[in-house]
C-alpha positions as CSV (number, residue, x, y, z in Angstrom):
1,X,-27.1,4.1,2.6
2,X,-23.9,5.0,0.0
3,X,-26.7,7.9,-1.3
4,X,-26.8,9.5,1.6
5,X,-23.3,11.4,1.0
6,X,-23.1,11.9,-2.9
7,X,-21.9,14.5,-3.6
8,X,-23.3,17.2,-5.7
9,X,-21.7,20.3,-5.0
10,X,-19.8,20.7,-7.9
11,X,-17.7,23.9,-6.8
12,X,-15.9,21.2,-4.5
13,X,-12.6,19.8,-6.0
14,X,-13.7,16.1,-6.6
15,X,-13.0,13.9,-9.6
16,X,-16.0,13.3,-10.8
17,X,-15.4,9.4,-11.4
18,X,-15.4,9.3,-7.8
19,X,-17.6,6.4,-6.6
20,X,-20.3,6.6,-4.4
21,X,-18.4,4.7,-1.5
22,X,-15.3,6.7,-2.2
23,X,-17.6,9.7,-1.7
24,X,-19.3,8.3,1.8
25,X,-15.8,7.9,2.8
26,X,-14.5,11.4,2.0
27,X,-17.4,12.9,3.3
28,X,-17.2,10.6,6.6
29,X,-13.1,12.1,6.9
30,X,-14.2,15.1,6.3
31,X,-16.4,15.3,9.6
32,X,-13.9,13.7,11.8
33,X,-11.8,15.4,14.7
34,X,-8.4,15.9,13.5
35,X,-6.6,13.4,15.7
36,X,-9.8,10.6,14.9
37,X,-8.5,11.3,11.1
38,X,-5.5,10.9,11.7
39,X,-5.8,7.4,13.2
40,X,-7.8,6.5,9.7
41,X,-5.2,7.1,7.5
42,X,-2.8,5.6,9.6
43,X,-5.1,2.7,9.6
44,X,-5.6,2.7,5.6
45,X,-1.7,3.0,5.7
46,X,-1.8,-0.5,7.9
47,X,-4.4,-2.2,5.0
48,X,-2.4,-1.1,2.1
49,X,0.4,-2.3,4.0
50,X,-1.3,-5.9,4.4
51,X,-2.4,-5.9,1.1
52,X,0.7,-5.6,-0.3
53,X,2.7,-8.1,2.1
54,X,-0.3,-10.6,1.4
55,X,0.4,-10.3,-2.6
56,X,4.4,-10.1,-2.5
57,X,6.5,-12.7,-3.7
58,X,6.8,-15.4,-0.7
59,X,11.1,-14.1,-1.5
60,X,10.5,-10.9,-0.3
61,X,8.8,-11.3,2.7
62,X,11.0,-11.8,6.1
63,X,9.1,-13.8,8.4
64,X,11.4,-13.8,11.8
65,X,15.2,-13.3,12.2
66,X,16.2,-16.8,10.8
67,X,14.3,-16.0,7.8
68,X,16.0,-12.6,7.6
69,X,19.4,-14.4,8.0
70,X,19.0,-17.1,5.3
71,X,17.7,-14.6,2.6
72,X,21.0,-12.7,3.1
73,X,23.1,-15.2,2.9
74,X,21.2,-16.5,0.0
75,X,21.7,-12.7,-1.6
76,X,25.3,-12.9,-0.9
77,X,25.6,-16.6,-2.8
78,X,23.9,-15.1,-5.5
79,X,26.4,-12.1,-5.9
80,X,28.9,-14.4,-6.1
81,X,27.5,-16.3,-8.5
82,X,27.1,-12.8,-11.1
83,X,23.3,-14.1,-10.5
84,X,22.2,-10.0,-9.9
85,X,20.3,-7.4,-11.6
86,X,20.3,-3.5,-12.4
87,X,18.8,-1.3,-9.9
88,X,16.1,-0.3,-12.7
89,X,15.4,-4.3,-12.9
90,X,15.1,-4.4,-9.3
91,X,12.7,-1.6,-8.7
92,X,10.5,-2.4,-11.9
93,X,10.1,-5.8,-10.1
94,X,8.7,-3.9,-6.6
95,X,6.6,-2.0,-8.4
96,X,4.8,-5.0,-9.8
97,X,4.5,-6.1,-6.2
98,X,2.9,-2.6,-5.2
């Protein structure tokens, strides 16, 4: 079934370590209406979404309102502590989440 959409026109601008499923999906896009591929990236937007909120540190994830409120005032303890980091330490540690 993946065969069915390889690929072989080699005029088209493809990298060429493009897996087969990669390619059934491009090609599968590429036929959609405009509005139906639309909803599919928003949908792949929504998985790499869950992916990364099923993988993040259990810290940065705000589960309800109370949650939210107690992670704040714990922030706030912790700047009055001197317990904080650089903005460049901060961001390197999202990016290992992502």
């Amino acid at each position: 079934m993946w065969n069915k959409y390889i690929i072989e026109d080699k005029d088209e601008e493809r990298s060429p370590n493009m897996s087969t499923q990669k390619q059934e999906l491009y090609h599968v896009i590429e036929t959609l209406p405009e509005e139906l591929a639309v909803k599919v990236l928003e949908y792949i937007e929504y998985l790499k979404f869950v992916s990364i909120t099923n993988n993040a540190p259990h810290e940065l994830i705000i589960e309800n309102e109370e949650d939210f409120i107690s992670k704040v005032e714990e922030g706030i303890q912790d700047v009055e502590r001197g317990n904080v980091c650089t903005i460049d330490e901060a961001f390197s540690e999202i990016e290992k989440c992502l």
